[in-house]
C-alpha positions in Angstrom: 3.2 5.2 34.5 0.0 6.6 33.6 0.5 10.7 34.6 -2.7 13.0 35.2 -1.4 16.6 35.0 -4.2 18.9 36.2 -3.9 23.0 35.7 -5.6 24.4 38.2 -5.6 28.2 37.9 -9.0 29.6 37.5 -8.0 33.0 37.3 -9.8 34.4 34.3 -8.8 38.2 34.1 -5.6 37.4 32.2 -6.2 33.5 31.9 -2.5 32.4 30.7 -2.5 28.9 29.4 -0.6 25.9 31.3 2.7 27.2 30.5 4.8 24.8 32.9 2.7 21.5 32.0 3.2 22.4 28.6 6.8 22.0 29.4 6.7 19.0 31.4 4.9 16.4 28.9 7.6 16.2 26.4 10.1 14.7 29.0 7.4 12.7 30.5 6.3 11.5 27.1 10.5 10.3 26.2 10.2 8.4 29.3 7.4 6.2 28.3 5.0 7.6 30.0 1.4 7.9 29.4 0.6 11.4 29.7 -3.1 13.7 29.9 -3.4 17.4 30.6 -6.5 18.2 32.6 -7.3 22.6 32.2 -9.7 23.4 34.6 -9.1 26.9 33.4 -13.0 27.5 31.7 -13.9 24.3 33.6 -18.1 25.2 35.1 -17.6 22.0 37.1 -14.0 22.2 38.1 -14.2 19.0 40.7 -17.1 16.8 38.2 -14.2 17.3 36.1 -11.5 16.0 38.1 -13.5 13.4 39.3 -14.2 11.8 35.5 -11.1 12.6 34.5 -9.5 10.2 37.7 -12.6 7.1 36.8 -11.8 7.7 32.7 -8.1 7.7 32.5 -7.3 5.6 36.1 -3.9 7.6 36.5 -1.4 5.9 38.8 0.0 9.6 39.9 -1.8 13.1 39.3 0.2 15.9 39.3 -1.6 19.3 40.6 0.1 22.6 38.8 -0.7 25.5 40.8 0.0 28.6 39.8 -1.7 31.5 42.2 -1.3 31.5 46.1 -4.0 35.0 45.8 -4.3 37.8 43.2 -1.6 40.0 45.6 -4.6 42.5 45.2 -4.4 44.3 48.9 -7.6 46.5 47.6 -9.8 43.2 46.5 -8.2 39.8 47.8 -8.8 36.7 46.3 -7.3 33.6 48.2 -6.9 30.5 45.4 -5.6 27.9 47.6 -8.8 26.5 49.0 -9.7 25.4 45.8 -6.4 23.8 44.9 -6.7 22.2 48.1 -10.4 20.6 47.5 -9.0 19.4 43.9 -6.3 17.6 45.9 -8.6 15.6 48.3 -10.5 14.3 45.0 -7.2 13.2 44.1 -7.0 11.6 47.5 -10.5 10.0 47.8 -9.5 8.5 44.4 -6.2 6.5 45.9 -3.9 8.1 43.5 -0.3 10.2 44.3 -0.1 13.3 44.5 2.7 15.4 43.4 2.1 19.2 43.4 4.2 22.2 41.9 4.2 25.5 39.9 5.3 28.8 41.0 2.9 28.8 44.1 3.8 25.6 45.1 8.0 27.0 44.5 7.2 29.9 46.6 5.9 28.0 49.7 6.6 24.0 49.1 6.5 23.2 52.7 3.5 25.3 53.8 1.5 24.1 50.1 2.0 20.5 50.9 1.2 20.5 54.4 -2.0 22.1 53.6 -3.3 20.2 50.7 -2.2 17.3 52.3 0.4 16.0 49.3 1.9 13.5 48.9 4.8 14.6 47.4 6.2 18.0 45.2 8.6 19.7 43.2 9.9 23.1 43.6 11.2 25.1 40.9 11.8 22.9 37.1 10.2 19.8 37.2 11.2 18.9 33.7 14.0 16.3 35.2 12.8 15.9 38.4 9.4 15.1 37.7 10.1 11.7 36.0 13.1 11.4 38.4 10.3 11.3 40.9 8.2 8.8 38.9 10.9 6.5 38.6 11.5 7.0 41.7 8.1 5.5 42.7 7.8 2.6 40.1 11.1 1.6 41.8 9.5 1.2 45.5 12.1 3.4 47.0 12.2 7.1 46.9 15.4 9.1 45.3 15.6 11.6 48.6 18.2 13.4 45.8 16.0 15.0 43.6 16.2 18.5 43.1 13.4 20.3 44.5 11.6 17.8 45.9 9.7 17.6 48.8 8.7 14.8 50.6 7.4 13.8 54.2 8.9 12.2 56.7 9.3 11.1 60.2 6.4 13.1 60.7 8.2 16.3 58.9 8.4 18.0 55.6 11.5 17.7 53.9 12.4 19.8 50.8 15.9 19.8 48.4 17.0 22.9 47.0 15.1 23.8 43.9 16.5 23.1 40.0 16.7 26.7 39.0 18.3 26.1 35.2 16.1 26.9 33.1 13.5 25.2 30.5 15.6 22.6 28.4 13.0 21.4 26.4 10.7 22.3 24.1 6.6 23.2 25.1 4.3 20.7 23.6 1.3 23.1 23.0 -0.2 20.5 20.5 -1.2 17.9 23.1 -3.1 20.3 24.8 -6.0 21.8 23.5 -6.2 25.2 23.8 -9.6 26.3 22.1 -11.1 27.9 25.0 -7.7 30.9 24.8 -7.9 31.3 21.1 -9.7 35.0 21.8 -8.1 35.9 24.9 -5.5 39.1 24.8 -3.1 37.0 26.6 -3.7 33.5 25.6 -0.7 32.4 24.2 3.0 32.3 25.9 6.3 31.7 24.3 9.0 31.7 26.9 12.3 33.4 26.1 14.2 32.6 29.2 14.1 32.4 32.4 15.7 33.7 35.7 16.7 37.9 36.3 19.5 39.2 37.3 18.4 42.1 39.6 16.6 41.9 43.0 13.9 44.7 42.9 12.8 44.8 46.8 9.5 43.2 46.3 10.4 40.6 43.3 10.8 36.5 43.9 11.6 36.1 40.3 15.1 35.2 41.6 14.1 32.6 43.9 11.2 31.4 42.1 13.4 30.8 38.7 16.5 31.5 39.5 19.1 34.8 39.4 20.7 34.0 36.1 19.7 34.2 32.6 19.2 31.6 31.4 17.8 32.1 27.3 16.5 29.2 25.7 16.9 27.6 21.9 16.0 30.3 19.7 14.4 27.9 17.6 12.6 26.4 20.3 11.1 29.6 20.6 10.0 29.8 17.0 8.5 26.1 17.2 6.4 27.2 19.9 4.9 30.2 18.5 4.2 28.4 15.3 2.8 25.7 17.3 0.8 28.1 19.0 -0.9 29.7 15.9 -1.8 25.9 14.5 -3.9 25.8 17.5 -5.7 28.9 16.5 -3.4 31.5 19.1 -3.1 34.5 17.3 -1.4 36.8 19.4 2.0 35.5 21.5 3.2 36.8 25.0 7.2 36.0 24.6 7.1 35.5 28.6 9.7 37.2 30.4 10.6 39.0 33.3 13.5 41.0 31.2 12.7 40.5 27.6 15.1 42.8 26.1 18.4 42.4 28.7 20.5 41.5 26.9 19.5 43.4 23.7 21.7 41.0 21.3 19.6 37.8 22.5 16.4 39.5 21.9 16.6 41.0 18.5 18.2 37.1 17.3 15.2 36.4 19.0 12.9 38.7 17.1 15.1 38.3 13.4 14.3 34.5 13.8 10.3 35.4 14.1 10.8 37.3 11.0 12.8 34.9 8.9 10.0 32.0 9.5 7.8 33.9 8.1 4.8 32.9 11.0 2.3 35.9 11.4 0.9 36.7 14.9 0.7 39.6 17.0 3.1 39.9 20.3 3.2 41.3 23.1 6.0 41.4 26.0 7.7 43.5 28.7 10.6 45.7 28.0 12.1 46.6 31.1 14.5 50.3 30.9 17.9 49.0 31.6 20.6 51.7 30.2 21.9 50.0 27.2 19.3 47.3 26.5 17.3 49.6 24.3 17.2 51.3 21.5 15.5 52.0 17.6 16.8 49.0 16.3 14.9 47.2 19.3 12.2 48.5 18.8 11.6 48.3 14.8 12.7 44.3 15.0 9.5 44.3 17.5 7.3 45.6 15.3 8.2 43.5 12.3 7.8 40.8 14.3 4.3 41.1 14.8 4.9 43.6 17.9 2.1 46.1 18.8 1.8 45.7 22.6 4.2 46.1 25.7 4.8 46.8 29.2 6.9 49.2 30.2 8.5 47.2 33.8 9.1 49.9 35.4 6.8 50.3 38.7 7.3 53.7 39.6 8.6 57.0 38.8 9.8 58.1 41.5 13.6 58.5 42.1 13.5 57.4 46.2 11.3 54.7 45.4 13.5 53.7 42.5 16.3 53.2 45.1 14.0 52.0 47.8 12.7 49.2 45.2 16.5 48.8 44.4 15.4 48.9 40.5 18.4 48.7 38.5 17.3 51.7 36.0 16.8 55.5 36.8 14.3 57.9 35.7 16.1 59.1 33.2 16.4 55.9 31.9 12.7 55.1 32.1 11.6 58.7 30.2 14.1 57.6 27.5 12.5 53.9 27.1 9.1 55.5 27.2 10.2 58.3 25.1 11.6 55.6 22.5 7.7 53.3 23.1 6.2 56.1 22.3 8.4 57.7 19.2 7.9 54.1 17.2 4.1 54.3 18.0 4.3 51.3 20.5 1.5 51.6 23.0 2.4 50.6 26.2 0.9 50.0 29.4 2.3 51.0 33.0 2.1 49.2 36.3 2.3 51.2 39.0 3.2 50.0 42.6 2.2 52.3 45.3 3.0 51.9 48.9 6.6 50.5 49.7 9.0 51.5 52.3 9.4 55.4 52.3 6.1 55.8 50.6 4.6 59.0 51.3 3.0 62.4 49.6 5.7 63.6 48.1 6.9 60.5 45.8 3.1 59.7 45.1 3.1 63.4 44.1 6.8 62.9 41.8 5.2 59.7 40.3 1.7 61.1 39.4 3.7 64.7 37.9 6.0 62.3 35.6 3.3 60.6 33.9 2.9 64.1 31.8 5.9 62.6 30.0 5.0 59.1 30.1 2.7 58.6 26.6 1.3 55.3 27.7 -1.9 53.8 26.5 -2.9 52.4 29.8 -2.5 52.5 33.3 -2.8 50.1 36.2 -1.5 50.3 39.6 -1.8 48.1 43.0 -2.1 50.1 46.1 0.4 48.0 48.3 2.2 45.2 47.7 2.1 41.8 48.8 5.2 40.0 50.8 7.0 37.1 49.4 9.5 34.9 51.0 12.9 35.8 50.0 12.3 39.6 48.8 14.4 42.3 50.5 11.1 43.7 51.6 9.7 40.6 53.6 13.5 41.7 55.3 12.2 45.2 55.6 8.9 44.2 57.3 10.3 42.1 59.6 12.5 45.1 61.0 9.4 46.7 61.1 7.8 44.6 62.9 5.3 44.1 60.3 5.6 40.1 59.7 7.6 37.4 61.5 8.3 34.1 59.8 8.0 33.2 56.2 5.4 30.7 56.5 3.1 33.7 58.1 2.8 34.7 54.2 1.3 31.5 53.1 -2.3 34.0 53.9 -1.6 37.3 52.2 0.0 39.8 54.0 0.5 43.4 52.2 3.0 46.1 53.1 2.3 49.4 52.6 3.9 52.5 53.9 2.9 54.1 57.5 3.6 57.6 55.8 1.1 57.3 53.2 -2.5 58.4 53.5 -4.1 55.6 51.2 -7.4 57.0 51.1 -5.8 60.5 50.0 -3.6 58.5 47.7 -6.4 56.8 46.3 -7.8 59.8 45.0 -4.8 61.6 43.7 -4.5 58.5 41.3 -8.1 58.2 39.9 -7.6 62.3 39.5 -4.8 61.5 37.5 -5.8 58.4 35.6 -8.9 60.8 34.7 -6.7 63.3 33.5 -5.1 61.0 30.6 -7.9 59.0 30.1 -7.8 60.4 26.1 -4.8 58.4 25.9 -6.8 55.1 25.6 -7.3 56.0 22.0 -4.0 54.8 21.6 -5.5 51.5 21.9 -7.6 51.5 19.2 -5.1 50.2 16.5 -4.1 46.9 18.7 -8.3 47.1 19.3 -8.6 46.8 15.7 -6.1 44.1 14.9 -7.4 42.0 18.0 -10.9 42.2 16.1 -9.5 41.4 12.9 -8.1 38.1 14.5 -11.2 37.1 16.5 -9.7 38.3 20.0 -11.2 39.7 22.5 -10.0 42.8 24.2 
């Protein structure tokens, strides 16, 4: 079958590439079938596209990748699914299939299909389902076994339980061309593994992909960055939610980057699990190309630690900060204001520990949007703040009723004002993103 995979995200303030359609050709490809990526990513005509894409290449099924239900930015919303849903009735008008996916479609199959008017999706890995699904369809009767699809039916929408394990192939980057990411900060992605362990309060990472680890190939990892870097990406996200738990799997990780010899810069989130980090960690990073990070750690707080139900404490986030900063690592923090027990005194705790923070920058999102499945959607509904799970298809936000956002407001942009100095720690990773024709 001829296959039209379209990546719709338009979201340009980070502008990630089309990780999970980079996944999905090679499988498609072993099958037989004939495969085009469509990136509507830097697209000025996003639907012209579409449309000459659909008369050009005649595909018999055109799968839709979307990646974004909103920005979950309570201050400044931005609602993506419109768009997705305009690009599907081109689809439509053209007589071709539909089948959607991607983590927004994962996170609400039924409500995404109803409302773009699929004909068909699949929740969670698509790499097996996918041409499951196509076969599927060449063979006139539909495989209602397929995990993670979705389907319609007697008038209703019927979904399977999603294949959470993990990517099992390798990305094919070079059938995609990726010229319009070359100088963004965030442009390219190598995916470590997928899945966490832990259920912070507000996270679906554990329904989205799964609550295992799952690591991948270590040098399927390798391939990809090299990959990567022939298409002119010169600095590498490794893409996960836990990149150093377990420790052991991401220094083989970081000692097989250094043994290939390929040069890039990288970048990736170290979350402060007691035991998962350490000098060794960090000095493999930096050989390998390291000179960004996140530090995952929200808050610093110690009730809203708990109320998150972060599997760290403060003392183990000042030590992984502490250790960031000690190997001249600048890091960035994202803070999350506003969840259940919320109020002036943990803003305060939060704002007071940042004196021995020493990151480089600072975000924060003043509170935080509900997700189906999160122990905080639980929360809300006791609190009579949100009812079914399909009410969060439109973004819904909690924040605390014993914070006074407006005064909270200004206590942050005090404090960010405060440490602004410490932006000069950017300069060095400013300097090596000019030197490789990046934009930051």
């Amino acid at each position: 079958m001829k296959v039209l995979l379209v990546y719709t995200n338009r979201y340009r303030p980070m502008a990630p590439p089309p990780v999970g359609i980079a996944y999905l050709a090679g499988p498609l490809l072993r099958e037989g079938h004939e495969v085009r990526v469509l990136d509507l990513m830097f697209s000025s005509d996003p639907e012209g596209e579409l449309w000459r894409a659909l008369d050009e290449f005649r595909p018999d099924v055109a799968g839709l990748s979307i990646r974004n239900v909103d920005n979950q930015d309570m201050r400044h919303t931005q609602y993506f699914i419109d768009d997705a849903k305009k690009l599907a009735g081109i689809v439509h008008k053209a007589g071709v299939k539909t089948v959607l996916g991607g983590t927004a479609f994962t996170t609400f199959p039924a409500e995404t299909l109803q409302y773009l008017g699929g004909d068909y999706g699949i929740a969670g890995q698509g790499e097996e389902s996918l041409p499951r699904l196509l076969a599927s369809l060449a063979s006139g009767r539909l495989d209602r076994g397929i995990p993670g699809l979705v389907w319609r039916e007697g008038g209703r929408i019927m979904a399977n339980p999603p294949d959470l394990g993990g990517y099992r192939s390798a990305a094919r980057w070079d059938l995609l061309h990726l010229n319009g990411y070359t100088k963004g900060f965030l442009a390219g992605s190598a995916v470590t593994k997928s899945g966490c362990p832990y259920r912070c309060a507000y996270c679906n990472v554990t329904t989205a992909f799964g609550g295992e680890l799952r690591p991948r190939n270590v040098g399927d990892v390798v391939e990809e960055i090299k990959a990567l870097k022939a298409q002119g990406i010169r600095i590498v996200t490794l893409t996960d939610a836990c990149f150093n738990v377990p420790s052991g799997y991401a220094k083989e990780v970081l000692n097989a980057i250094i043994d290939s010899g390929v040069r890039v810069y990288l970048n990736t989130t170290f979350v402060p699990v007691a035991g998962h980090f350490d000098d060794e960690l960090m000095e493999l990073f930096k050989r390998a190309g390291g000179i960004y990070a996140s530090l995952g750690a929200e808050t610093f707080s110690r009730k809203m630690l708990k109320s998150y139900h972060k599997p760290f404490t403060l003392d183990d986030v000042l030590a992984c900060a502490g250790l960031l900063g000690r190997h001249h690592i600048p890091f960035m923090v994202q803070a999350l204001f506003g969840g259940p027990g919320e109020d002036a005194s943990t803003l305060r705790e939060s704002l007071d520990m940042l004196r021995h923070v020493p990151y480089a920058e600072f975000t924060y999102t003043m509170g935080i949007r509900l997700l189906p499945g999160t122990l905080l959607f639980e929360t809300a509904k006791k609190e009579g703040l949100a009812g079914d799970a399909s009410g969060l298809f439109r973004p819904r936000f909690y924040i605390s009723k014993d914070l006074d956002v407006p005064w909270a407001e200004r206590q942050i942009r005090r404090t960010m004002l405060r440490y602004s100095y410490r932006g000069l720690k950017m300069l060095p990773v400013a300097a090596r993103c000019a030197l490789a024709g990046v934009n930051w």
